[in-house]
mmCIF file of the N, C-alpha and C atoms, coordinates in Angstrom:
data_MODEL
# 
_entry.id   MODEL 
# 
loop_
_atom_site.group_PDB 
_atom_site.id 
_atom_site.type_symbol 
_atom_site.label_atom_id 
_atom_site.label_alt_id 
_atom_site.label_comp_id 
_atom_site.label_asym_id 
_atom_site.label_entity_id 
_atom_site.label_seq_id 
_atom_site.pdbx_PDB_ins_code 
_atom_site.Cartn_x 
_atom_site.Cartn_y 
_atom_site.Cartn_z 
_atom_site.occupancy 
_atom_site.B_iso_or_equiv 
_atom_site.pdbx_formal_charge 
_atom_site.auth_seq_id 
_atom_site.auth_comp_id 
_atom_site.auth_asym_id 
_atom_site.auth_atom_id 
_atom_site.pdbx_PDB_model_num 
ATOM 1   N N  . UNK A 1 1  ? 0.833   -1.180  0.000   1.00 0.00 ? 1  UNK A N  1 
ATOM 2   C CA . UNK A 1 1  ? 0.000   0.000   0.000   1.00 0.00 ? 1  UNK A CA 1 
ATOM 3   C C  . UNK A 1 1  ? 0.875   1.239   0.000   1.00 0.00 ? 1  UNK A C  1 
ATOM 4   N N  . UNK A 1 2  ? 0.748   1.776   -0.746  1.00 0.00 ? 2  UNK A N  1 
ATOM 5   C CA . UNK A 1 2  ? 1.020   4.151   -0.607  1.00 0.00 ? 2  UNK A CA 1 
ATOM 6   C C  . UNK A 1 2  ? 0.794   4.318   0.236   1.00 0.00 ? 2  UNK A C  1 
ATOM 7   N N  . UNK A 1 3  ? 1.525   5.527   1.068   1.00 0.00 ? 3  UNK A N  1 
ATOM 8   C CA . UNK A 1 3  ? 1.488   6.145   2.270   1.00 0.00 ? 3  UNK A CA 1 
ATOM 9   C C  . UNK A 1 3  ? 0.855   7.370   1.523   1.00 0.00 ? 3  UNK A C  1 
ATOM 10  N N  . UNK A 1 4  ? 0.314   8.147   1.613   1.00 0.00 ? 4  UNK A N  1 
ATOM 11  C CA . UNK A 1 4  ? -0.045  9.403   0.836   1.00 0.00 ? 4  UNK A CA 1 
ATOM 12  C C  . UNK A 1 4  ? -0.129  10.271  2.158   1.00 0.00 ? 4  UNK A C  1 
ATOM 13  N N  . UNK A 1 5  ? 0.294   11.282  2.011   1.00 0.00 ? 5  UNK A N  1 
ATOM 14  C CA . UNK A 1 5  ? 0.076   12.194  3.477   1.00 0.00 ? 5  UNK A CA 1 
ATOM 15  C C  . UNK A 1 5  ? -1.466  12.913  3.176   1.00 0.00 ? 5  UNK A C  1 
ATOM 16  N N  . UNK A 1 6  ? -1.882  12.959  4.614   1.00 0.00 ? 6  UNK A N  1 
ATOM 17  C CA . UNK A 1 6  ? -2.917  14.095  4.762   1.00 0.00 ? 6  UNK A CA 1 
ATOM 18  C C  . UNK A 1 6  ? -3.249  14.709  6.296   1.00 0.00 ? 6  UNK A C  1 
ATOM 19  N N  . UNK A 1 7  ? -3.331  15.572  5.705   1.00 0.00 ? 7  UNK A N  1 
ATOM 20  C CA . UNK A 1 7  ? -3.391  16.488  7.293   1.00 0.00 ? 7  UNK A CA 1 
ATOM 21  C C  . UNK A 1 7  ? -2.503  16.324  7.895   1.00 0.00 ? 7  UNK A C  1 
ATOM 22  N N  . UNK A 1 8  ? -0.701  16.464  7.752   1.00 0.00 ? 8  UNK A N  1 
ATOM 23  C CA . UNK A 1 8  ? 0.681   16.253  8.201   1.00 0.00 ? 8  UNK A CA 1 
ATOM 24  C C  . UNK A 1 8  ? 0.505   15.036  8.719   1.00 0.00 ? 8  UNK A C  1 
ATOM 25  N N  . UNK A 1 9  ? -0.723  13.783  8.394   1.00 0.00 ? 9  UNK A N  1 
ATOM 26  C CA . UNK A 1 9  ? 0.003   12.660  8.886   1.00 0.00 ? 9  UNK A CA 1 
ATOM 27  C C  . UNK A 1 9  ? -0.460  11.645  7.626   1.00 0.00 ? 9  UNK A C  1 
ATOM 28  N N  . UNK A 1 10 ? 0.232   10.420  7.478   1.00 0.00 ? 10 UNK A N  1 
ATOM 29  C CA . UNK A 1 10 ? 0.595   9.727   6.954   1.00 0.00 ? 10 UNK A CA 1 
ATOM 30  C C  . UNK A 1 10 ? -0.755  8.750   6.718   1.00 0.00 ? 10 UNK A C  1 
ATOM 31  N N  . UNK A 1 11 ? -1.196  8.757   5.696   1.00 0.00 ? 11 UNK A N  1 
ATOM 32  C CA . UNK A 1 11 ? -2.363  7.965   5.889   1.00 0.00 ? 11 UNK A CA 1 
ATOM 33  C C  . UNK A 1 11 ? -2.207  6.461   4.960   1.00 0.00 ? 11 UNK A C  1 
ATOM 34  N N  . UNK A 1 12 ? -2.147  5.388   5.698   1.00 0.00 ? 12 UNK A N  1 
ATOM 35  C CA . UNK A 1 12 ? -1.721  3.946   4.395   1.00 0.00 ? 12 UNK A CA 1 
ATOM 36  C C  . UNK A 1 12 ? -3.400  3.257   3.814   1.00 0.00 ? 12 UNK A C  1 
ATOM 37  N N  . UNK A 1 13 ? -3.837  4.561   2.971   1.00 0.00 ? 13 UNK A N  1 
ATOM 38  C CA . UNK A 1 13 ? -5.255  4.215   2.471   1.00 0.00 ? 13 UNK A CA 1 
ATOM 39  C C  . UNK A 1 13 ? -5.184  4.430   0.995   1.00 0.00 ? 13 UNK A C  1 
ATOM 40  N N  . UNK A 1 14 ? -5.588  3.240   0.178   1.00 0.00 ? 14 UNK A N  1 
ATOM 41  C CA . UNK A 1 14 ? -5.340  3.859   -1.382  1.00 0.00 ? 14 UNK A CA 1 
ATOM 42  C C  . UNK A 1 14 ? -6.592  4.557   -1.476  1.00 0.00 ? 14 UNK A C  1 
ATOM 43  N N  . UNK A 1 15 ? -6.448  5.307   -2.648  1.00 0.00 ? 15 UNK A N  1 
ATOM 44  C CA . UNK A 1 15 ? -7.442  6.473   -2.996  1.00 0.00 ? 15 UNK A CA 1 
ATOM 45  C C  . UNK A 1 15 ? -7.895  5.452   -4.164  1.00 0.00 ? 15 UNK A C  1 
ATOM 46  N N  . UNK A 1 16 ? -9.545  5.681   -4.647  1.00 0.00 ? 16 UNK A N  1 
ATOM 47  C CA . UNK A 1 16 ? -9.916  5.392   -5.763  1.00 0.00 ? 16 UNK A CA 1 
ATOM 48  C C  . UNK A 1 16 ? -10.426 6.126   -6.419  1.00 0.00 ? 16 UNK A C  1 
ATOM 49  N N  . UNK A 1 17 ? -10.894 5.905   -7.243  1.00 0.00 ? 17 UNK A N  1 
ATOM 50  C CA . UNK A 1 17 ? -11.514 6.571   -8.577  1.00 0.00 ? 17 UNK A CA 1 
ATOM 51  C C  . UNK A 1 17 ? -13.187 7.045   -8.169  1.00 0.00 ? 17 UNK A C  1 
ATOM 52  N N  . UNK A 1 18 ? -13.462 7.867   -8.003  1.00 0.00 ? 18 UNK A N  1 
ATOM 53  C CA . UNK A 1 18 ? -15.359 7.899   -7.534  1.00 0.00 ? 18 UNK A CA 1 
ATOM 54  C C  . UNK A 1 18 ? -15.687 8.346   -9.117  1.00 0.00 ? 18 UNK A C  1 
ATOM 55  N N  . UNK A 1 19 ? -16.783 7.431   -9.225  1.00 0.00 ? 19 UNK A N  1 
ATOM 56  C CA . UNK A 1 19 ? -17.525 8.119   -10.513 1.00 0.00 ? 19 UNK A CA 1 
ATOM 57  C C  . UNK A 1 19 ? -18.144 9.608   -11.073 1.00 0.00 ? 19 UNK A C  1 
ATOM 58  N N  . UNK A 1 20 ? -18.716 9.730   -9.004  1.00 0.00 ? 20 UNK A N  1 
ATOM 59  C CA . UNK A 1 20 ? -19.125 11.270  -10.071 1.00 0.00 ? 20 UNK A CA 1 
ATOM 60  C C  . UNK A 1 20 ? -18.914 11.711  -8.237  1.00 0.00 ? 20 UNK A C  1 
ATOM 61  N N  . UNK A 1 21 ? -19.219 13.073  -8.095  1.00 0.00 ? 21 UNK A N  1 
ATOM 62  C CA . UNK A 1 21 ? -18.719 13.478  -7.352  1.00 0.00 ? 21 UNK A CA 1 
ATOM 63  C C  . UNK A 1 21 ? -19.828 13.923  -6.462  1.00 0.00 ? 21 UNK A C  1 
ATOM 64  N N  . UNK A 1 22 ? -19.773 14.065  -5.045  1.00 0.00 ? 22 UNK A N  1 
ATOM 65  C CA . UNK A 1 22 ? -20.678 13.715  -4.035  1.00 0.00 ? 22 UNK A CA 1 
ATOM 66  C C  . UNK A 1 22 ? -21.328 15.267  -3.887  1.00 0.00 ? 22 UNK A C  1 
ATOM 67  N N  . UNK A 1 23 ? -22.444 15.310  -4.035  1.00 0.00 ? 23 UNK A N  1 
ATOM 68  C CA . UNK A 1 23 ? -22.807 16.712  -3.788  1.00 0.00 ? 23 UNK A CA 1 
ATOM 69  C C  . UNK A 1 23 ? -24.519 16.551  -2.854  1.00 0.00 ? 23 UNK A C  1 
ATOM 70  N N  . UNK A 1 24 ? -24.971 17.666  -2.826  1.00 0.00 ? 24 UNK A N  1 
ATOM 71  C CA . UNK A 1 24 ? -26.188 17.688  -2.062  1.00 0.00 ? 24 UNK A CA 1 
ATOM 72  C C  . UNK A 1 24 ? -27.547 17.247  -2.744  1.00 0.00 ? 24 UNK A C  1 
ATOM 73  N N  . UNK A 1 25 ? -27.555 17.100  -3.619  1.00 0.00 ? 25 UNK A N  1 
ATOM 74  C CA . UNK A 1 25 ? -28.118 16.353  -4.595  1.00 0.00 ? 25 UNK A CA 1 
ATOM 75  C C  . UNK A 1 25 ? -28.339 15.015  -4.470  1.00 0.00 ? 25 UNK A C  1 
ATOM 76  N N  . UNK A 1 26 ? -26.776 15.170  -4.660  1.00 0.00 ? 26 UNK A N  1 
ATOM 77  C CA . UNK A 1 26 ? -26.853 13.226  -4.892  1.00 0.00 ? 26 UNK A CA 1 
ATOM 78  C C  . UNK A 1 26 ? -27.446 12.657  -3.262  1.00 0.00 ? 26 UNK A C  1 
ATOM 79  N N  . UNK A 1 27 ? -26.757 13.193  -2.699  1.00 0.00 ? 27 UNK A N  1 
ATOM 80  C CA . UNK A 1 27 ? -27.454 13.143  -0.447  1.00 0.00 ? 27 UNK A CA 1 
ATOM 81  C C  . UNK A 1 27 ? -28.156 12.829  -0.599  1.00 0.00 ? 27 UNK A C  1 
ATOM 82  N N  . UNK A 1 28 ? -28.797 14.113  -0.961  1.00 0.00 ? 28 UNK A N  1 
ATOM 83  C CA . UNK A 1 28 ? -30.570 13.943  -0.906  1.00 0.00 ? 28 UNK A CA 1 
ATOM 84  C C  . UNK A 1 28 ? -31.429 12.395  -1.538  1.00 0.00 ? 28 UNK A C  1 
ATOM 85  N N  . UNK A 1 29 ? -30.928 12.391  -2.600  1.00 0.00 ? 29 UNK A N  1 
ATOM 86  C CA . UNK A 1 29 ? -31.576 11.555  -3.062  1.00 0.00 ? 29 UNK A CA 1 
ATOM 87  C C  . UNK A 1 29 ? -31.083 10.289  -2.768  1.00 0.00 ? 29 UNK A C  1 
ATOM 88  N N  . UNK A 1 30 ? -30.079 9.769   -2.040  1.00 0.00 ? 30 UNK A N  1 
ATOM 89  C CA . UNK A 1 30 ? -29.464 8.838   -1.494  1.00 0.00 ? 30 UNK A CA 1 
ATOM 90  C C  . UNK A 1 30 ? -30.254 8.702   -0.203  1.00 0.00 ? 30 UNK A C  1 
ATOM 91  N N  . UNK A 1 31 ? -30.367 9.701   0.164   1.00 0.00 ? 31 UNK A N  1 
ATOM 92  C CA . UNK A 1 31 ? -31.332 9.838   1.816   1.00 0.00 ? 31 UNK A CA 1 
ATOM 93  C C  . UNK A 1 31 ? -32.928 9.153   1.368   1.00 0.00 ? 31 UNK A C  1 
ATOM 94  N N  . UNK A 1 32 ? -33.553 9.972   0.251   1.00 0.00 ? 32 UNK A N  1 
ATOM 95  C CA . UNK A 1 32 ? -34.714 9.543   -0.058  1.00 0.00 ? 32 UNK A CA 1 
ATOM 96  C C  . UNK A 1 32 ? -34.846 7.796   -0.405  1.00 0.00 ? 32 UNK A C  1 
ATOM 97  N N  . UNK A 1 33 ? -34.244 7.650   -1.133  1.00 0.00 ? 33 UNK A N  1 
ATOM 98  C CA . UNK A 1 33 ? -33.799 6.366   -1.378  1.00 0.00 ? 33 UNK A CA 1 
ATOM 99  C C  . UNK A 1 33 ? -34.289 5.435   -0.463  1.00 0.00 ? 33 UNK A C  1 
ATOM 100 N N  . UNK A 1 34 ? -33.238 5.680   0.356   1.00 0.00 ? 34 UNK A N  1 
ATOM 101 C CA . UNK A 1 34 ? -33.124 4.817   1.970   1.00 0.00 ? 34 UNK A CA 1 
ATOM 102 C C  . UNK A 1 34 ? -34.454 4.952   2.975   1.00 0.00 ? 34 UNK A C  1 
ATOM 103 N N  . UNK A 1 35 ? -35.446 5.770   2.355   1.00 0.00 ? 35 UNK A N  1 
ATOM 104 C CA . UNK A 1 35 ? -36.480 5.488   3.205   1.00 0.00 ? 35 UNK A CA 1 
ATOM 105 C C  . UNK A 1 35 ? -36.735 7.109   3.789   1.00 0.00 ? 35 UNK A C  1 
ATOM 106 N N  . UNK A 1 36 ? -35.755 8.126   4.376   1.00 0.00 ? 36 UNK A N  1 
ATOM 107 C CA . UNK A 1 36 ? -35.490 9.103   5.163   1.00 0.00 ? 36 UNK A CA 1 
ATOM 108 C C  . UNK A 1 36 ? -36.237 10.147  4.670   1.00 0.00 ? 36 UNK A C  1 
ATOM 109 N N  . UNK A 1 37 ? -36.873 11.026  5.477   1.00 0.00 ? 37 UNK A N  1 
ATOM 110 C CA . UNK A 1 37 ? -37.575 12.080  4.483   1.00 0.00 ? 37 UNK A CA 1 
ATOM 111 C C  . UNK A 1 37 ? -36.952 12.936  5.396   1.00 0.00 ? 37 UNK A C  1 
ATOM 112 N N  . UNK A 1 38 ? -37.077 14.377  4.678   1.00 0.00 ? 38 UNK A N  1 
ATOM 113 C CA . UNK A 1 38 ? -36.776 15.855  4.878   1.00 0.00 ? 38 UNK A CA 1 
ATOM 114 C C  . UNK A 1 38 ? -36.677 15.834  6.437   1.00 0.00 ? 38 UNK A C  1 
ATOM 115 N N  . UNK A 1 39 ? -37.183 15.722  7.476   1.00 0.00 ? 39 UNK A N  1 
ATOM 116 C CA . UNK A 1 39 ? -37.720 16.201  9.115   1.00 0.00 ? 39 UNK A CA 1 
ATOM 117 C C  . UNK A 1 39 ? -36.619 14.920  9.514   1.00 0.00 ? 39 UNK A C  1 
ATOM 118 N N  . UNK A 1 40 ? -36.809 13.694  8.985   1.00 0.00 ? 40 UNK A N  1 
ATOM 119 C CA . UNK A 1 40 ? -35.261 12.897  9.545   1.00 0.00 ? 40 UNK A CA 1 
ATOM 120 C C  . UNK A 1 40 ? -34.078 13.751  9.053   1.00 0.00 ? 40 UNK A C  1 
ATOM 121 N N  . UNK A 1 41 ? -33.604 14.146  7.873   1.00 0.00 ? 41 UNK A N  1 
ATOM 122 C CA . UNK A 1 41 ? -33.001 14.325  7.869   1.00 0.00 ? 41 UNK A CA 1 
ATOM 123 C C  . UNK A 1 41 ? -32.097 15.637  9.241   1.00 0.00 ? 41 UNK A C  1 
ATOM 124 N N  . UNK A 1 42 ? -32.996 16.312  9.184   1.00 0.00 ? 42 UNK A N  1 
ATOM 125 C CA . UNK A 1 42 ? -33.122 17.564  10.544  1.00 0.00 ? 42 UNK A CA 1 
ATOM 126 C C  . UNK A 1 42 ? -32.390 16.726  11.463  1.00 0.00 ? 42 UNK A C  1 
ATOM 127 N N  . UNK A 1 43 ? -33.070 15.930  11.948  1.00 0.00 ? 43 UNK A N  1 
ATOM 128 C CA . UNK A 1 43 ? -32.967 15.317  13.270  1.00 0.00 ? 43 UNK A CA 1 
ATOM 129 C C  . UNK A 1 43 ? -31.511 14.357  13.319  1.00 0.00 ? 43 UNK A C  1 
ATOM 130 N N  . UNK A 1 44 ? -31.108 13.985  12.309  1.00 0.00 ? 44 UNK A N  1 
ATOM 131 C CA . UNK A 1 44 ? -29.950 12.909  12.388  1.00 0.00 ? 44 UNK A CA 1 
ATOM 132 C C  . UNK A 1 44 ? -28.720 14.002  11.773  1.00 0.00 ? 44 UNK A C  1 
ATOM 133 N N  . UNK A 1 45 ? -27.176 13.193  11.995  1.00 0.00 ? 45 UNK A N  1 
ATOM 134 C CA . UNK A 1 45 ? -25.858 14.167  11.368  1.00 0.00 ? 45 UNK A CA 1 
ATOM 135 C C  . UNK A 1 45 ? -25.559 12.903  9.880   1.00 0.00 ? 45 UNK A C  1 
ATOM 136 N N  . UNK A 1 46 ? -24.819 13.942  9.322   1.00 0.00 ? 46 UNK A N  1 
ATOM 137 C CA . UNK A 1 46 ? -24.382 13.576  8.117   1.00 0.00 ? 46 UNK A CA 1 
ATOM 138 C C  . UNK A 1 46 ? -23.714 12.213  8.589   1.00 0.00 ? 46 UNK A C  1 
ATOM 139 N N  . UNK A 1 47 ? -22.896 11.655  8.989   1.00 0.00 ? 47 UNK A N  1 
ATOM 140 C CA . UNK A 1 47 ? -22.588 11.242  9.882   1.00 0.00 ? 47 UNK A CA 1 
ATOM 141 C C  . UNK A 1 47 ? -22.952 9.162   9.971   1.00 0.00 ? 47 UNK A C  1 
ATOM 142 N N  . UNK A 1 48 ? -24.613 9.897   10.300  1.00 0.00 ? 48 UNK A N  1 
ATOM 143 C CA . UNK A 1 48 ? -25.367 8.661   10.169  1.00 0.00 ? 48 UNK A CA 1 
ATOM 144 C C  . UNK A 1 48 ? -25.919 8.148   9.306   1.00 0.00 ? 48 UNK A C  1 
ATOM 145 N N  . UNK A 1 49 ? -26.310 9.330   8.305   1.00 0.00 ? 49 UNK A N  1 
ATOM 146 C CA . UNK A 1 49 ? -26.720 9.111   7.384   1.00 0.00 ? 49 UNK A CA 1 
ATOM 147 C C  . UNK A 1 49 ? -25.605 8.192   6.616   1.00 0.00 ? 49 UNK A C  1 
ATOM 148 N N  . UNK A 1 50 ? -24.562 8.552   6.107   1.00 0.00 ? 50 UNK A N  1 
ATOM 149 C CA . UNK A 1 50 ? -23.354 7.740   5.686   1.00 0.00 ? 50 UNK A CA 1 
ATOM 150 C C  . UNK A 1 50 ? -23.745 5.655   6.130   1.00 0.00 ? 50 UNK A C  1 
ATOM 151 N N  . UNK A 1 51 ? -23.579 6.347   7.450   1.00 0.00 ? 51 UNK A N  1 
ATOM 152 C CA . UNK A 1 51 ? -23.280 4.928   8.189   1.00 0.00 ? 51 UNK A CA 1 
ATOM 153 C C  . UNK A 1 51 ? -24.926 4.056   7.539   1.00 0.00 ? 51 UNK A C  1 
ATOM 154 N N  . UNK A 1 52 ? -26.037 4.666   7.906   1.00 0.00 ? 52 UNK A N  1 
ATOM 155 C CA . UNK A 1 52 ? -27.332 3.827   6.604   1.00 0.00 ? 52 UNK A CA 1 
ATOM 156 C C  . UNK A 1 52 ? -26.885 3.326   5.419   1.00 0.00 ? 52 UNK A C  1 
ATOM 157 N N  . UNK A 1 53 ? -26.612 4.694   4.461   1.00 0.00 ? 53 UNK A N  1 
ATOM 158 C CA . UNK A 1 53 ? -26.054 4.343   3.370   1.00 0.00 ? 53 UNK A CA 1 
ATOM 159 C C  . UNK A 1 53 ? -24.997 2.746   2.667   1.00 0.00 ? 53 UNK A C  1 
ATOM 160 N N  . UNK A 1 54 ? -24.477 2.918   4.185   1.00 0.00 ? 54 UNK A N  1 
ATOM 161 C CA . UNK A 1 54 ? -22.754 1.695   4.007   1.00 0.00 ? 54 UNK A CA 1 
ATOM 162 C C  . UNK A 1 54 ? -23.685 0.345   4.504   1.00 0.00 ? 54 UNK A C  1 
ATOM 163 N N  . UNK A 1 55 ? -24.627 0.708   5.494   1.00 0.00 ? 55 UNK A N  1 
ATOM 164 C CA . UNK A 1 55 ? -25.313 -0.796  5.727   1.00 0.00 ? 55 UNK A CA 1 
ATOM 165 C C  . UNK A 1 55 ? -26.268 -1.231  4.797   1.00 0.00 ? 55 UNK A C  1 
ATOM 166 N N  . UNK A 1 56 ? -26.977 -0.204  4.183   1.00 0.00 ? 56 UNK A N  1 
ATOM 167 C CA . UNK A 1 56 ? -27.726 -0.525  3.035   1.00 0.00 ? 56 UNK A CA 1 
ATOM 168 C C  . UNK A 1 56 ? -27.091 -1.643  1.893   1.00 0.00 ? 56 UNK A C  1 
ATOM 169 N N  . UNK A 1 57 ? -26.100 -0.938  1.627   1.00 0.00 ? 57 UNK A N  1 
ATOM 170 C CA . UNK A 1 57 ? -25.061 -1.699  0.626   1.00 0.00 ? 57 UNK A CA 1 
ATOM 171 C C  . UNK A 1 57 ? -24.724 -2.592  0.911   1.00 0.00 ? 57 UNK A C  1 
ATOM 172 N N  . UNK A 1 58 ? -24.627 -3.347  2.524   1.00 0.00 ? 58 UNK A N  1 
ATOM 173 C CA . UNK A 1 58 ? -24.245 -4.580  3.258   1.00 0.00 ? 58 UNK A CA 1 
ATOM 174 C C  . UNK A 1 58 ? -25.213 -5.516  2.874   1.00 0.00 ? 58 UNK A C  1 
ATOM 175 N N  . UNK A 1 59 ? -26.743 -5.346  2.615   1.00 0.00 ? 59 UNK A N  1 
ATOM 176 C CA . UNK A 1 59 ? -27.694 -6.297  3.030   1.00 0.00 ? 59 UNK A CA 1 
ATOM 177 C C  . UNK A 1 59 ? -27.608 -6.880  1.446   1.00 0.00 ? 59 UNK A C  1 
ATOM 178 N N  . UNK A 1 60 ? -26.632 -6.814  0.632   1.00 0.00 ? 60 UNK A N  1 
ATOM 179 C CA . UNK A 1 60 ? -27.021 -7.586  -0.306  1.00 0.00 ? 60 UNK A CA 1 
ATOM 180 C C  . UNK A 1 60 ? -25.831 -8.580  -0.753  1.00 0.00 ? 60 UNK A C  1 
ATOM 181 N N  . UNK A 1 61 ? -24.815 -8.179  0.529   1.00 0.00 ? 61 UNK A N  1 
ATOM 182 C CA . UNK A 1 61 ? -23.483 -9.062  0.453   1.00 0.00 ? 61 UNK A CA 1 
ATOM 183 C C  . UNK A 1 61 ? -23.693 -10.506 0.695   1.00 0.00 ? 61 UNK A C  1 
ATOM 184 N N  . UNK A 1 62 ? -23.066 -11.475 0.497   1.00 0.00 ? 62 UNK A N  1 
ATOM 185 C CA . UNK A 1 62 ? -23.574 -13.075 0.377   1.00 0.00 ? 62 UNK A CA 1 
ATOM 186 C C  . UNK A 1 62 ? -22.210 -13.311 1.353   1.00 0.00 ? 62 UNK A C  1 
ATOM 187 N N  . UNK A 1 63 ? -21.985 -13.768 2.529   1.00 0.00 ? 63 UNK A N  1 
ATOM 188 C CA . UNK A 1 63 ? -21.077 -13.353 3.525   1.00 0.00 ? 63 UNK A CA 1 
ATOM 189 C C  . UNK A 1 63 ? -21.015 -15.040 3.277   1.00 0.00 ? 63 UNK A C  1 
ATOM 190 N N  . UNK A 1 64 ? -19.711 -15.614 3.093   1.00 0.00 ? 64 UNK A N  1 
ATOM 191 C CA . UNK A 1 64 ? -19.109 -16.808 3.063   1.00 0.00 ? 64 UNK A CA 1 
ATOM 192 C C  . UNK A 1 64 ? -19.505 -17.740 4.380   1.00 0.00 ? 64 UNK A C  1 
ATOM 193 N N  . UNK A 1 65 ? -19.495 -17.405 5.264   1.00 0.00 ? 65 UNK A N  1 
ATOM 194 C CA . UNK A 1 65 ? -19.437 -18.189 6.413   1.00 0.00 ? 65 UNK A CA 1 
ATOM 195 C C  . UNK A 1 65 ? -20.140 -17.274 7.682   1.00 0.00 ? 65 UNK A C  1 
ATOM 196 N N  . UNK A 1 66 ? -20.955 -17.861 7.786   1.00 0.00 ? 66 UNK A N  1 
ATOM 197 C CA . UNK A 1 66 ? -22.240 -16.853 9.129   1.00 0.00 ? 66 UNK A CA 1 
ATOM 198 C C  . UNK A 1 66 ? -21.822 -17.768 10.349  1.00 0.00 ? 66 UNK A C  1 
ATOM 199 N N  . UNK A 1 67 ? -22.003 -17.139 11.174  1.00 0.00 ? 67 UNK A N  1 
ATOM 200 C CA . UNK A 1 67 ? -21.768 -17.762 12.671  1.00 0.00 ? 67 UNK A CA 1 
ATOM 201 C C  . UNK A 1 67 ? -22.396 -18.847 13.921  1.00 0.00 ? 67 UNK A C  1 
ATOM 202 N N  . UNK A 1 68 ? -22.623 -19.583 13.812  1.00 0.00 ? 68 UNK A N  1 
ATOM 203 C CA . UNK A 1 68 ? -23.514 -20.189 14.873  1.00 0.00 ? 68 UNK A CA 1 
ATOM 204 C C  . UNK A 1 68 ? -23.281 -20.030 16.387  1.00 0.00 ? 68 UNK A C  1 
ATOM 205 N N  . UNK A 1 69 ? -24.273 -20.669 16.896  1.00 0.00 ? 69 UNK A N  1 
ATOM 206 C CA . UNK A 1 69 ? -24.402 -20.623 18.250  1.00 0.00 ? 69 UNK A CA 1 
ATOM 207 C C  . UNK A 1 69 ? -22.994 -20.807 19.362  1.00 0.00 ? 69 UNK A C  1 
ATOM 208 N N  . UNK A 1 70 ? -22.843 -21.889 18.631  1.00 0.00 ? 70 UNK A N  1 
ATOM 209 C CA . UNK A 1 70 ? -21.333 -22.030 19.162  1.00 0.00 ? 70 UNK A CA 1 
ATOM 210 C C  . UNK A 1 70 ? -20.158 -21.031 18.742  1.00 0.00 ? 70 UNK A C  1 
ATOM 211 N N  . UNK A 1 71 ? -20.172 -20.827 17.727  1.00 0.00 ? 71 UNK A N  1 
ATOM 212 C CA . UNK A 1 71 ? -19.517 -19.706 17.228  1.00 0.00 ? 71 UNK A CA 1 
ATOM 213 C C  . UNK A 1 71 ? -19.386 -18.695 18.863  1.00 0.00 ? 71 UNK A C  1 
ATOM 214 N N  . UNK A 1 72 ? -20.383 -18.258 18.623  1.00 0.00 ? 72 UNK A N  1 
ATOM 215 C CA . UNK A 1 72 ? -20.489 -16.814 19.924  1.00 0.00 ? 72 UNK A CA 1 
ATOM 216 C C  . UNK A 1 72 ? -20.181 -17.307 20.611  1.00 0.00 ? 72 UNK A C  1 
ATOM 217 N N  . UNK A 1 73 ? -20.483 -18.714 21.328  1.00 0.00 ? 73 UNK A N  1 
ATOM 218 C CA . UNK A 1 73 ? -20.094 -19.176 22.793  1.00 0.00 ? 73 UNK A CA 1 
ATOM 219 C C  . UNK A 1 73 ? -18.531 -19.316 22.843  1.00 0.00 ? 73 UNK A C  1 
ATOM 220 N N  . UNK A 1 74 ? -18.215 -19.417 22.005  1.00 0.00 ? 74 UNK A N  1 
ATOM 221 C CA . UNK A 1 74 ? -16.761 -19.724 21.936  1.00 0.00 ? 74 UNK A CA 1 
ATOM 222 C C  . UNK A 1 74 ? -15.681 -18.738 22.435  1.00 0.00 ? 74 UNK A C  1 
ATOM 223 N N  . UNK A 1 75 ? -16.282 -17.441 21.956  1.00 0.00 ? 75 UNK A N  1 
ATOM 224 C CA . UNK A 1 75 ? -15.626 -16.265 21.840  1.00 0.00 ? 75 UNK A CA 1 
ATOM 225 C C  . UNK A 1 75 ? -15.455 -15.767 23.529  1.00 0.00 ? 75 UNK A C  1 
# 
């Protein structure tokens, strides 16, 4: 991995390519999307909204190996 600096410190994260570029627009309608109307939006931070967004995108991942009962007990 590149070290690329930011903010005088060293960050070991590659950068990618975004298709188009994130504006209030696109939010919005990313918010609407997800269910959220105008008065949620008020009430919650950008923040969380993100964090919806990233789980949204989770629920359609096919996760190799799920955990059982024993699993947890184990831990």
């Amino acid at each position: 991995m590149e070290d690329r600096k930011q903010n005088d410190q060293f960050v070991k994260k590659k950068g990618r390519a975004i298709d188009r570029q994130f504006n209030t627009g696109l939010y919005l309608h990313r918010a609407l999307s997800c269910g959220l109307s105008p008065s949620d939006l008020e009430e919650i931070s950008v923040g969380m909204v993100q964090d919806i967004f990233i789980e949204k995108a989770n629920d359609n991942y096919e996760y190799p190996f799920l955990a059982t009962q024993s699993d947890m007990d184990n831990l």
